[in-house]
C-alpha positions as CSV (number, residue, x, y, z in Angstrom):
1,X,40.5,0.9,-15.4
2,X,38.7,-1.2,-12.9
3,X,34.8,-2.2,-12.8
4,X,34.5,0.5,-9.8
5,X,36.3,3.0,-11.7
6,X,34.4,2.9,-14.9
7,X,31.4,2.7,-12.3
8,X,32.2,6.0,-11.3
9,X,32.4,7.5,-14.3
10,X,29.1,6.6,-15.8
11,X,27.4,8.7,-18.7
12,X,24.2,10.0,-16.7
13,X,22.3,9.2,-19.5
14,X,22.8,5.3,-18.9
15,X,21.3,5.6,-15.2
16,X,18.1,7.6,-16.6
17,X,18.0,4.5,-19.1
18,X,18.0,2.3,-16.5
19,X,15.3,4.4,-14.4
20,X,13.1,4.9,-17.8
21,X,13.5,0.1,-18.2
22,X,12.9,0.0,-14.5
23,X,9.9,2.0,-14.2
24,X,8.6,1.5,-17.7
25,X,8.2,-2.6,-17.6
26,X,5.9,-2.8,-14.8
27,X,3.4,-0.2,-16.5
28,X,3.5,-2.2,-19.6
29,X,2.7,-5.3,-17.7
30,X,2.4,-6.2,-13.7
31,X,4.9,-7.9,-12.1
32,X,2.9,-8.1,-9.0
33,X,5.3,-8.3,-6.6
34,X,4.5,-8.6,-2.7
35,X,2.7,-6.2,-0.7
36,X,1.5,-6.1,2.5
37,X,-2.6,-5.7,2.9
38,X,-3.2,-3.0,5.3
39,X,-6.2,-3.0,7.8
40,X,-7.9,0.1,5.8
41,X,-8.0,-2.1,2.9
42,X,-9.3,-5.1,4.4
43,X,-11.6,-3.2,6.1
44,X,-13.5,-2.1,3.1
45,X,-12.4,-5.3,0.9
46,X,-15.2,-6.6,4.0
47,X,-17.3,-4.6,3.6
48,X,-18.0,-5.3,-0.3
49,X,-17.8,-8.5,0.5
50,X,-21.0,-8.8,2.7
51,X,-22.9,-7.4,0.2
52,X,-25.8,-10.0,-0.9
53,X,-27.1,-10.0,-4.4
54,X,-29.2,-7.2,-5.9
55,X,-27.8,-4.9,-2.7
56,X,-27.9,-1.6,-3.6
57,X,-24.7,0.4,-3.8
58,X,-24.4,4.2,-4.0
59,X,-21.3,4.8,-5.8
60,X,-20.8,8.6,-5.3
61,X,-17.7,11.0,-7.1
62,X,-16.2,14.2,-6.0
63,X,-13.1,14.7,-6.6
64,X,-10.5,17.2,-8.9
65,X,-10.1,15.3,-12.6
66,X,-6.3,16.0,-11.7
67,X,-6.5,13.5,-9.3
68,X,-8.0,10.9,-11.1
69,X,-4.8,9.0,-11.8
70,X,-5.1,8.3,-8.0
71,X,-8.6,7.4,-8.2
72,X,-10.0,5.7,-11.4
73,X,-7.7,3.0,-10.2
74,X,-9.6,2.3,-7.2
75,X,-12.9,2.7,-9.0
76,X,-12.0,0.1,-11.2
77,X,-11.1,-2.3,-8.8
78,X,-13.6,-1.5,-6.1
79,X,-17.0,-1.9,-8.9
80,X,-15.2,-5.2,-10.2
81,X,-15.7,-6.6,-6.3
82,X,-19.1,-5.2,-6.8
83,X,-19.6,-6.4,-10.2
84,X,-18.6,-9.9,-8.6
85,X,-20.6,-9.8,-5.7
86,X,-24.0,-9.3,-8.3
87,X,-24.7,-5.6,-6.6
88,X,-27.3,-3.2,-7.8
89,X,-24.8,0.6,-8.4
90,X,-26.3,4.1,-8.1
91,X,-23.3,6.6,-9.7
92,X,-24.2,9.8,-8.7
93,X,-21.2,13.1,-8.9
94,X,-21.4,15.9,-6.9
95,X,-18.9,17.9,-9.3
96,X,-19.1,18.6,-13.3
97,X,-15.6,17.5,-13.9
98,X,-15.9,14.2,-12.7
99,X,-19.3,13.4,-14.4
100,X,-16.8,11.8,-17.6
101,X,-15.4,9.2,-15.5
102,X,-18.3,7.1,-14.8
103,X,-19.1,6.5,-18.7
104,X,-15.3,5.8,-19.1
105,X,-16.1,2.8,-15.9
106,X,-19.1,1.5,-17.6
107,X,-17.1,0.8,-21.2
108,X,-13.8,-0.3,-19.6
109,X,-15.1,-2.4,-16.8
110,X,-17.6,-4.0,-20.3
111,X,-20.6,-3.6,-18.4
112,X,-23.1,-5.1,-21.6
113,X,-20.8,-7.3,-22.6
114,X,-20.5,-9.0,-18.5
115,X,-24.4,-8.8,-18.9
116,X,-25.4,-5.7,-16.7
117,X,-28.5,-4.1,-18.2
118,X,-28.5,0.0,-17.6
119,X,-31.4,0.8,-15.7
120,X,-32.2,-2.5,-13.9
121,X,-28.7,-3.1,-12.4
122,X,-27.0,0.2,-12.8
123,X,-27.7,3.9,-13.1
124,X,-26.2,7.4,-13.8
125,X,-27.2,10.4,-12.4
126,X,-24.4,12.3,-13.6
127,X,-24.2,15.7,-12.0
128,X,-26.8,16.8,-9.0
129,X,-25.2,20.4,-8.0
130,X,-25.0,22.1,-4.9
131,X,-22.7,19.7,-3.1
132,X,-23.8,19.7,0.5
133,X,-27.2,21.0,-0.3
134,X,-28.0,18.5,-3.1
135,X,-26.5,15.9,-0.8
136,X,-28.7,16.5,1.8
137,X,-31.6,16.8,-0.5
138,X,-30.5,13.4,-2.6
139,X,-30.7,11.5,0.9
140,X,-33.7,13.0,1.7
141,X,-35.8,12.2,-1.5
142,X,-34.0,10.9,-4.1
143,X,-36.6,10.7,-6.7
144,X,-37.3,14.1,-5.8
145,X,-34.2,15.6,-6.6
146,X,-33.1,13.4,-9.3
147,X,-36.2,13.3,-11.5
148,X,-34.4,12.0,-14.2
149,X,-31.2,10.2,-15.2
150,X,-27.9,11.3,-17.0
151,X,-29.7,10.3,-20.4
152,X,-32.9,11.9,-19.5
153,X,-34.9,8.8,-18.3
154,X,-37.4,9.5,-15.6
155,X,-36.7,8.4,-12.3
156,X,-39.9,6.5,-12.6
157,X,-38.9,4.7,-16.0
158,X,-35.9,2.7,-14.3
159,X,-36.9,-0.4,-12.2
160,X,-34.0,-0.5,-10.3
161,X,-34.8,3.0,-8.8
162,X,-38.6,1.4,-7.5
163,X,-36.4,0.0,-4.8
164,X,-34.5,3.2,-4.0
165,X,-36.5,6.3,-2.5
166,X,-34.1,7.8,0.3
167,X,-30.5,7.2,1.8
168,X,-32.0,4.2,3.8
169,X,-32.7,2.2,0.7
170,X,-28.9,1.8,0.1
171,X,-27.2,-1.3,1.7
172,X,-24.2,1.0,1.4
173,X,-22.0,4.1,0.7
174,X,-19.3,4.5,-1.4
175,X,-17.5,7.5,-2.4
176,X,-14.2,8.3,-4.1
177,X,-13.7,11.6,-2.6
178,X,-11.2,14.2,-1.9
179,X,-13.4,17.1,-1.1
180,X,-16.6,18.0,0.5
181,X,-15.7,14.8,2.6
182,X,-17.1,16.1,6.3
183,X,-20.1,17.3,4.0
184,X,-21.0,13.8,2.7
185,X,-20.6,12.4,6.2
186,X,-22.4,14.9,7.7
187,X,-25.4,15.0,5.4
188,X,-25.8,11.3,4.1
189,X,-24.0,8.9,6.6
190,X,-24.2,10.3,9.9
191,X,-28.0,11.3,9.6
192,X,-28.9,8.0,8.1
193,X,-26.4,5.6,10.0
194,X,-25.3,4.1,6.8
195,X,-22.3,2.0,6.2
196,X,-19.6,3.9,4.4
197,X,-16.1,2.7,2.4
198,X,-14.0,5.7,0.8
199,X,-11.0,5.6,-1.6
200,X,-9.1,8.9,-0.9
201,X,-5.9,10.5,-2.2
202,X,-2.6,10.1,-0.3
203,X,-3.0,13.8,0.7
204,X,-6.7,13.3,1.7
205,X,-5.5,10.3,4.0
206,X,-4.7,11.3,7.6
207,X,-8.0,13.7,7.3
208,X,-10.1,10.7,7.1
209,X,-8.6,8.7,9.7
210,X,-10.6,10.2,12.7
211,X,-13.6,9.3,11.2
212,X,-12.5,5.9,10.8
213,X,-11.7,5.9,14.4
214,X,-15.5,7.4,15.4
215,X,-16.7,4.9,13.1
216,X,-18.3,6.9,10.4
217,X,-16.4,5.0,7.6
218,X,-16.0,1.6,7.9
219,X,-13.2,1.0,5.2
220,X,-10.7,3.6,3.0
221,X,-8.3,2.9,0.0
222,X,-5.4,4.9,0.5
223,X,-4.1,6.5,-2.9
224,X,-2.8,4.1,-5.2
225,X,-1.0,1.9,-2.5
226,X,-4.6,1.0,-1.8
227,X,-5.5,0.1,-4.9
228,X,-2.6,-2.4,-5.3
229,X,-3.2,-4.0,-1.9
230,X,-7.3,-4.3,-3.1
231,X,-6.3,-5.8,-6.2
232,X,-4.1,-8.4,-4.2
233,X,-7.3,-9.1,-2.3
234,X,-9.5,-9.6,-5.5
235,X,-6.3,-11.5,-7.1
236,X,-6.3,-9.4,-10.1
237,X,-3.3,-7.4,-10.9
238,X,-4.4,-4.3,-12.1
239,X,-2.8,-0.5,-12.7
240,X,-2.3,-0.1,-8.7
241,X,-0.3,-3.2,-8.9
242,X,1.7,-1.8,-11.9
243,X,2.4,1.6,-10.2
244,X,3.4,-0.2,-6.6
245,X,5.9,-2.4,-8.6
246,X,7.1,0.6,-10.2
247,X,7.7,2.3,-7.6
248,X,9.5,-0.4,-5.5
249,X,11.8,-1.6,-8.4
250,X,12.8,2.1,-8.6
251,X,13.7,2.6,-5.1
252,X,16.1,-1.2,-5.4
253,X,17.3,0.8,-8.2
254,X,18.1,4.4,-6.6
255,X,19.3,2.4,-3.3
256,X,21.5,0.0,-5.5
257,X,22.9,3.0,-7.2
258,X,24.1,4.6,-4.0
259,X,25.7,1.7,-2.5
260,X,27.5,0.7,-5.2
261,X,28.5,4.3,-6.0
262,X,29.3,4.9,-2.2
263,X,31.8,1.9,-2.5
264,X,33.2,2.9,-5.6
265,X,34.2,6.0,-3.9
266,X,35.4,4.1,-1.1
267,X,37.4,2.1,-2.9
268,X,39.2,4.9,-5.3
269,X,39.9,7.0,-2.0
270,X,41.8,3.4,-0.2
271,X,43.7,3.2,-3.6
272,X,44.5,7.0,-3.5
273,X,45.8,6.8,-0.2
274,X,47.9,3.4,-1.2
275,X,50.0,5.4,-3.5
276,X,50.7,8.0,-1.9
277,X,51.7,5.9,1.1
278,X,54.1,4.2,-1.2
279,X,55.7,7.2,-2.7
């Protein structure tokens, strides 16, 4: 039986093997193979990167915990750049399922052990309900409407917060959003004229476009394709890398597979019609 032929007639159970190897290597550790950067990317990759020391950064959360495999990778990434760049972060969520993820950021990313001190360089405000309301309100007068912090410090207690008051004391927005995105824009940004970078989901995506365009967001980290082209930026290989190279190695793979399976076919038909020819 020939190399085709076997080919052919392949348990199934070898090619999910082969998917399972394929996919499974690049999660365990990056490969970090190439990707292009797109201009979304670099726009907010520029963004972070004119920040000056001891700028203040409001790092704001609302989005469905189901979709946090899309964005806790871009978190990550993005408050390393702003970890490196020596800014001052706000964390403030605008729904009670995300409110976990930031405490899960602060031990992952090792913020005591990299030497950030809670209160002076960073702060959690956890949960301020009422989306578009408390937004509005939060911009307006921040002490005001967050009179204490996440572990029940008063506003007035944490130094960094003397230098925050309303929307205008940030040096810029951030958000990892998938809802409630037109009511951020329209109740902190827009009123305030305040630089703002979002990481979205890949469904999100094309919705925030136009207000890339009008000029409303100045940067946006598409899904996790965004991540991996932010961590080529940073040049550290992270989880977006190791999704990306997943991905790509398993569409070689499915591709491979149906040329090589096309062929096969090819082949056993031209040797089919050989015989018959000669009989």
């Amino acid at each position: 039986m020939s190399m085709l032929s076997r080919f052919q007639k392949m348990n199934p159970k070898v090619l999910y093997l082969l998917v399972l190897v394929v996919v499974g290597l690049p999660l365990i550790r990056p490969i970090n193979l190439p990707i292009g950067v797109s201009r979304y990317t670099e726009l907010f990759h520029s963004q972070v990167e004119s920040l000056k020391p001891g700028d203040v950064v409001l790092v704001s959360l609302c989005f469905a915990s189901a979709k946090a495999p899309e964005f806790y990778p871009q978190m990550v990434a993005a408050l390393q750049h702003l970890i490196m760049k020596k800014a001052s972060m706000v964390f403030v969520c605008w729904l009670p399922e995300v409110t976990p993820f930031t405490g899960r950021l602060f031990t992952d990313l090792s913020f005591d052990k990299r030497g950030l001190k809670y209160g002076t360089d960073y702060v959690d405000f956890g949960l301020i309900a009422g989306t578009a309301t408390a937004m509005a309100a939060f911009a307006r007068d921040v002490h005001k409407t967050a009179p204490a912090d996440v572990r029940g410090t008063l506003v007035g207690d944490l130094p960094l917060m003397a230098k925050v008051k309303m929307a205008t004391d940030f040096h810029l927005l951030m958000s990892f959003i998938s809802i409630y995105t037109e009511d951020f824009i329209g109740q902190v940004q827009t009123p305030y004229k305040l630089p703002l970078v979002t990481g979205t989901d890949g469904v999100s995506f094309a919705g925030t476009l136009p207000y890339l365009a009008s000029g409303q967001i100045r940067g946006i980290l598409n899904s996790m394709v965004g991540t991996a082209e932010y961590e080529k930026l940073l040049k550290m290989p992270g989880k977006g890398t190791s999704y990306m190279d997943a991905q790509q190695l398993s569409h070689v793979l499915i591709i491979t597979l149906i040329v090589l399976g096309n062929i096969a076919l090819a082949s056993t038909r031209a040797l089919e019609r050989s015989r018959r020819t000669k009989e």
